[in-house]
C-alpha positions in Angstrom: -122.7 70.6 72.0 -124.5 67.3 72.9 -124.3 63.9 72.1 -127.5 64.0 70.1 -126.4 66.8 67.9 -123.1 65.3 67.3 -124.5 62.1 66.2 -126.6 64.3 63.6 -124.0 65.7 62.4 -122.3 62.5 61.6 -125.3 61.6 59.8 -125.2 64.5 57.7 -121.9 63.2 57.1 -122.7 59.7 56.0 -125.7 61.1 53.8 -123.1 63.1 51.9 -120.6 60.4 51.9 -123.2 58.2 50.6 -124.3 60.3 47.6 -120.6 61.3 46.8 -120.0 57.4 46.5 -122.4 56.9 43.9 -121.4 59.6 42.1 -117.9 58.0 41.9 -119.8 54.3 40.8 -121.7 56.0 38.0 -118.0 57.3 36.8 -116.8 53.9 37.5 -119.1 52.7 35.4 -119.0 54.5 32.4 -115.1 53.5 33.0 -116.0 49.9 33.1 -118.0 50.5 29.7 -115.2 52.3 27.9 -112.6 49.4 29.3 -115.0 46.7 27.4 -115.2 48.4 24.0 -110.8 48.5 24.2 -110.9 44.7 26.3 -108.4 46.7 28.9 -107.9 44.9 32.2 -109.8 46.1 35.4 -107.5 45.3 37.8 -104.3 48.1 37.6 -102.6 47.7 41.2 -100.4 50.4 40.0 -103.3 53.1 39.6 -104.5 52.2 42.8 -101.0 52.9 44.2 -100.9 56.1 42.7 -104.5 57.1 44.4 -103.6 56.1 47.7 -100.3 58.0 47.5 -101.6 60.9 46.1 -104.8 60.8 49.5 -101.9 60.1 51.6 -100.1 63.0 50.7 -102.8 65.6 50.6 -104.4 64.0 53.9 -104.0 66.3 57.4 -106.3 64.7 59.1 -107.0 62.3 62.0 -106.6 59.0 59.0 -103.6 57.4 59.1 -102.0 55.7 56.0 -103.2 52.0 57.0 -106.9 53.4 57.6 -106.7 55.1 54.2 -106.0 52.2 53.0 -108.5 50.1 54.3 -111.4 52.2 53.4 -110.4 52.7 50.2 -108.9 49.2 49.5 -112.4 48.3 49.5 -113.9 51.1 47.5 -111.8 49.8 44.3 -112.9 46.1 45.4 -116.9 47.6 44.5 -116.1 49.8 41.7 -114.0 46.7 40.0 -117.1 44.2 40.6 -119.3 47.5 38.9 -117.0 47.7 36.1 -117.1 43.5 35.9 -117.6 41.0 37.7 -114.6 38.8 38.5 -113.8 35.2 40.2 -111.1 35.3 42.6 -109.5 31.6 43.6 -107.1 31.4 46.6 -105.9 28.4 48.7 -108.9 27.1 50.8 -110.1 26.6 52.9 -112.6 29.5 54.0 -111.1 31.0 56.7 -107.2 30.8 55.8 -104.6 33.2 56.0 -105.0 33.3 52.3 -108.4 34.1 52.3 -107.8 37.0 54.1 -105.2 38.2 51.6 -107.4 37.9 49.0 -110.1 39.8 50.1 -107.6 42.4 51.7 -107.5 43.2 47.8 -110.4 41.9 46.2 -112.9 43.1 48.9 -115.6 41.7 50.4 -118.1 41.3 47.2 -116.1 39.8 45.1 -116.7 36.1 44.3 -114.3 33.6 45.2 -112.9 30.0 45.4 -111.8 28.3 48.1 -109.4 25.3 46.3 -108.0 22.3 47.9 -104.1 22.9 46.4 -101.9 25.7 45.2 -102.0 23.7 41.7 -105.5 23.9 41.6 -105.3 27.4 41.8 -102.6 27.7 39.0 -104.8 25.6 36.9 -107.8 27.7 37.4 -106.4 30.4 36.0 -104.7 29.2 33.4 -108.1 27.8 31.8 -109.4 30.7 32.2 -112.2 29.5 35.3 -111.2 32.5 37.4 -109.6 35.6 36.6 -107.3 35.9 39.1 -105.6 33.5 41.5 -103.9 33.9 45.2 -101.0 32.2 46.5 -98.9 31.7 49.4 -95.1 32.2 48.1 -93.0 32.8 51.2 -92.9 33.6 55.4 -90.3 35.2 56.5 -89.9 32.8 60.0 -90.6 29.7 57.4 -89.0 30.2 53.9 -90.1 29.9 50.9 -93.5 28.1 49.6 -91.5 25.4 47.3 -94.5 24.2 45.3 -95.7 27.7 44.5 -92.2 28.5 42.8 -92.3 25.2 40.9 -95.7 26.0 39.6 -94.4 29.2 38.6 -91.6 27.9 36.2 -94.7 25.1 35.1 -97.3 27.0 34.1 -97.5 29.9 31.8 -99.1 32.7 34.3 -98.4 36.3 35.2 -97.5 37.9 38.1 -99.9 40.9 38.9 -99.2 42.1 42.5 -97.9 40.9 46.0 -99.2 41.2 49.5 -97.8 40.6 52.8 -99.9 40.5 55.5 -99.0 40.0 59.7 -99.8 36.4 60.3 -101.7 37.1 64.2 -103.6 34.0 65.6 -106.3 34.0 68.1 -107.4 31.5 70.5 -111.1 30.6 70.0 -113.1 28.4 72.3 -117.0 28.1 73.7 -115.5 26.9 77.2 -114.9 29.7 80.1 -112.4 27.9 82.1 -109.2 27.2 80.0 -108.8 24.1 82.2 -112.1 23.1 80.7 -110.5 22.5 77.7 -109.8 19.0 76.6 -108.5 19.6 72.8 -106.7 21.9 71.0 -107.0 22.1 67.1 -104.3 23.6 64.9 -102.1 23.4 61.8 -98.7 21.7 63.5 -97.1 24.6 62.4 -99.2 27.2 64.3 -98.8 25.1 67.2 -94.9 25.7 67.0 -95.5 29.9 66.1 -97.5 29.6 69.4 -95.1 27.6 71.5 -94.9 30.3 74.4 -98.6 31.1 74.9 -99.7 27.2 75.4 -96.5 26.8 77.6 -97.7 29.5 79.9 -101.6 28.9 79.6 -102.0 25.2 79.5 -98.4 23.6 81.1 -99.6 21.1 83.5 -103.5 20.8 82.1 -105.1 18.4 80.4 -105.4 19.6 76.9 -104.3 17.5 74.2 -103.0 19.0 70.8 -104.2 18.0 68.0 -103.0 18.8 64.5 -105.3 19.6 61.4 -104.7 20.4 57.8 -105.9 23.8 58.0 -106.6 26.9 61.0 -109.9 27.1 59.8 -110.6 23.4 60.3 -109.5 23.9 63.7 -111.8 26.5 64.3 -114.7 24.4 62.4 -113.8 21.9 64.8 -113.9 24.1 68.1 -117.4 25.7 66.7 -119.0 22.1 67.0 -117.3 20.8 70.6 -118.4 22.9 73.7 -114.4 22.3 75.6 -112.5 22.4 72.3 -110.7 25.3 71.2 -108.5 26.3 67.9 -105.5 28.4 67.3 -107.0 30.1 64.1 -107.1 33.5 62.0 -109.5 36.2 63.3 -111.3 35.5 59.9 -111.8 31.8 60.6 -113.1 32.5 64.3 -115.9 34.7 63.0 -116.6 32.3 59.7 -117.6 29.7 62.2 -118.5 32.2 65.0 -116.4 30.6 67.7 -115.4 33.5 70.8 -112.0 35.1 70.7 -110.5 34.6 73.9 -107.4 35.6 73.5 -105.9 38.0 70.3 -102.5 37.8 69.0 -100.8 34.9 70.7 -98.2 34.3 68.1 -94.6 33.9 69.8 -92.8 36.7 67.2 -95.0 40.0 66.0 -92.7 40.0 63.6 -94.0 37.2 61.5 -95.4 38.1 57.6 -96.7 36.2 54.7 -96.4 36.8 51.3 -99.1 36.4 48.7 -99.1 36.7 45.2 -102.0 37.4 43.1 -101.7 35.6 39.4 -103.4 35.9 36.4 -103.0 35.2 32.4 -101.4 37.4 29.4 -101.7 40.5 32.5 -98.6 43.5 31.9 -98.8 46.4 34.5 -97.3 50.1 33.6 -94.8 51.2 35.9 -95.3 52.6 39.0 -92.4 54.0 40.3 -92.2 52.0 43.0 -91.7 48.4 40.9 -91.0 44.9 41.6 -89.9 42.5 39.0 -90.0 38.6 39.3 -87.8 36.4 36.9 -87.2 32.6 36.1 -83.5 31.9 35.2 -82.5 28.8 33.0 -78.7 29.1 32.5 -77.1 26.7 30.6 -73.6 24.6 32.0 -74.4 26.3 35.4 -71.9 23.3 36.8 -69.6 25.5 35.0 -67.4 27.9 36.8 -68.7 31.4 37.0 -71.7 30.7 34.4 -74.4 31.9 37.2 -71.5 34.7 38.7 -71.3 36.7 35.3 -75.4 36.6 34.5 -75.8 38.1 38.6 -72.7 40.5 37.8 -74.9 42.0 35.0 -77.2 43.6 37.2 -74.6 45.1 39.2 -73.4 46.3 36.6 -76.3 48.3 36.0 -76.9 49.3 39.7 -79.8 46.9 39.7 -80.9 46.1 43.5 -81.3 42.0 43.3 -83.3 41.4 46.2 -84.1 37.4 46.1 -82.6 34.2 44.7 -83.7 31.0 44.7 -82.5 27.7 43.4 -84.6 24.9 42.5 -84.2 21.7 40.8 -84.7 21.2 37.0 -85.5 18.0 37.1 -84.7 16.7 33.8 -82.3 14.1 34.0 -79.8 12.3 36.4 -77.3 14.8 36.6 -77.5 18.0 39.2 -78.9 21.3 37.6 -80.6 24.1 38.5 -82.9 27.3 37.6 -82.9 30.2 39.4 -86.0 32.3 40.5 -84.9 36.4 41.0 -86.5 39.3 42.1 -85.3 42.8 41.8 -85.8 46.2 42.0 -87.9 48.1 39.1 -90.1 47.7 35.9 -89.0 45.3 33.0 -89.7 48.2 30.5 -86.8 50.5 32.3 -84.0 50.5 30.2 -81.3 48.5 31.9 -83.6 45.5 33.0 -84.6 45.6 29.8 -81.4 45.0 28.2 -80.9 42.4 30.0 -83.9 40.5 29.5 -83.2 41.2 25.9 -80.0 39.9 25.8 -80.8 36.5 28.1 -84.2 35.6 26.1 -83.5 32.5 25.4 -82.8 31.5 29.1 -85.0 34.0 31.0 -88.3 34.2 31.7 -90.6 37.4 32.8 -92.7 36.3 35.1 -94.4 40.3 36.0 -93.3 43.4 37.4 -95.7 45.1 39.5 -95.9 47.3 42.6 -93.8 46.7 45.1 -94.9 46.5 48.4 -92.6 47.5 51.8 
């Protein structure tokens, strides 16, 4: 066996893989056709959950889940833009953390807007200039996002999925010699989730650090001075192809961001494996035990609550509050959906949809 001959056979294999994948877009297609006739949705998270399970479980090869994932992620990004075409908006600019998230789901061809405020994003989507939007709700070493919850109880959208990704920066530069480096671009915060490398790389140089709005404007920035350098997303350093010199310099490998991807009059069937987000307007919650009995219903029904959140109403001088929840399941199963029944004057359904470890 030789190099040569190996080779071949891996392009016998990418021939075949080739021709197998247009055999899947020509079904895809006549999917995409049937879909139109019934205006169903393109976009079901919850059968693409049930695919990758279903490959996961059957697979006994060298692919691990996350690979499987990958590759296929993006095969359902090309067969939805075959099916139809759809605008994406997330929270610019090009090069974000957010950016990443959305095309983590939405693939590579999709077509997308980068906007200037999580509003604008809620607004696109509510007048119907983009299908879906993408949102930054919560990191775990930061809390919550507090004008994404707002602008959930605001306007009148649907949640149709999550994603968390690993927040990793990089340190991008043109210079060779770090003490060649007379600026350092970042969002303030990054500069704080990267406290540690900068202490031990650049304590006693002369680089001065210099907060930006964004990570991709740092790295826009570095890409246009010779001894600059930005503490950016991987995606950002190749948008304005500035060289990586260092990967992964974030103080905790621990640290995640949560996404959620929104959309208008969107219901998904359940998966099994369900999430279910909820806005809660209790009335005389100064009184005792008002908010205590409505939580005490789901456990009651052995329903897991696995978030609360309290935000302002807002509508006068005195102090009250609404209440965003998440829990465990699909609002169709029967004791979520008792309870939704019985609170519909004060609860809102935001979605349920797949929920992700």
């Amino acid at each position: 066996m030789t190099l040569e001959s190996l080779r071949n056979d891996i392009d016998t294999l990418d021939d075949q893989l080739l021709a197998l994948l247009n055999q899947r877009m020509e079904l895809v297609r006549k999917v995409g056709e049937l879909k139109r006739t019934t205006n169903t949705v393109i976009y079901r998270p919850e059968r693409e959950k049930q695919i990758l399970d279903r490959l996961h479980e059957q697979n006994n090869g060298l692919l691990n889940r996350p690979a499987i994932e990958a590759i296929f992620l993006e095969i359902f990004a090309v067969s939805r833009n075959l099916e139809l075409p759809e605008r994406i908006a997330y929270l610019g600019p090009e090069g974000t953390f957010t950016h990443q998230a959305a095309e983590s789901r939405f693939g590579a061809m999709s077509t997308y807007m980068a906007l200037p405020t999580i509003r604008s994003v809620f607004e696109s989507v509510e007048t119907g200039r983009v299908r879906f939007g993408v949102v930054p709700i919560e990191n775990n070493q930061e809390g919550v996002v507090e004008e994404a919850i707002d602008l959930l109880l605001e306007k009148d959208l649907r949640i149709v999925a999550e994603i968390k990704i690993p927040v990793h920066f990089t340190f991008a530069t043109q210079a060779e010699n770090l003490a060649d480096i007379t600026h350092i671009y970042s969002k303030d915060i990054a500069f704080g989730q990267c406290s540690r490398f900068l202490n031990d790389y650049f304590d006693g140089l002369k680089a001065e650090m210099i907060p930006v709005e964004s990570t991709s404007k740092a790295a826009k920035l570095a890409s246009q001075q010779p001894y600059a350098a930005a503490i950016c997303s991987g995606i950002a350093a190749k948008l304005f192809d500035v060289p990586v010199l260092f990967d992964n310099i974030e103080d905790s490998d621990l640290n995640r961001t949560r996404f959620l991807i929104l959309a208008k009059d969107f219901v998904n069937q359940p998966s099994g494996h369900d999430k279910t987000t909820l806005i809660a307007r209790l009335p005389n919650t100064q009184s005792p035990g008002v908010l205590a009995e409505f939580l005490q219903e789901f456990n009651n029904r052995n329903i897991n609550l696995t978030k609360i959140e309290s935000r302002p109403l807002r509508d006068g001088a005195t102090f009250r509050y609404w209440f965003l929840l998440e829990c465990e399941g699909h609002a169709s199963d029967p004791d979520l959906h008792e309870i939704l029944n019985h609170h519909s004057a004060e609860v809102k359904l935001l979605g349920s949809y797949v929920r992700v470890s």
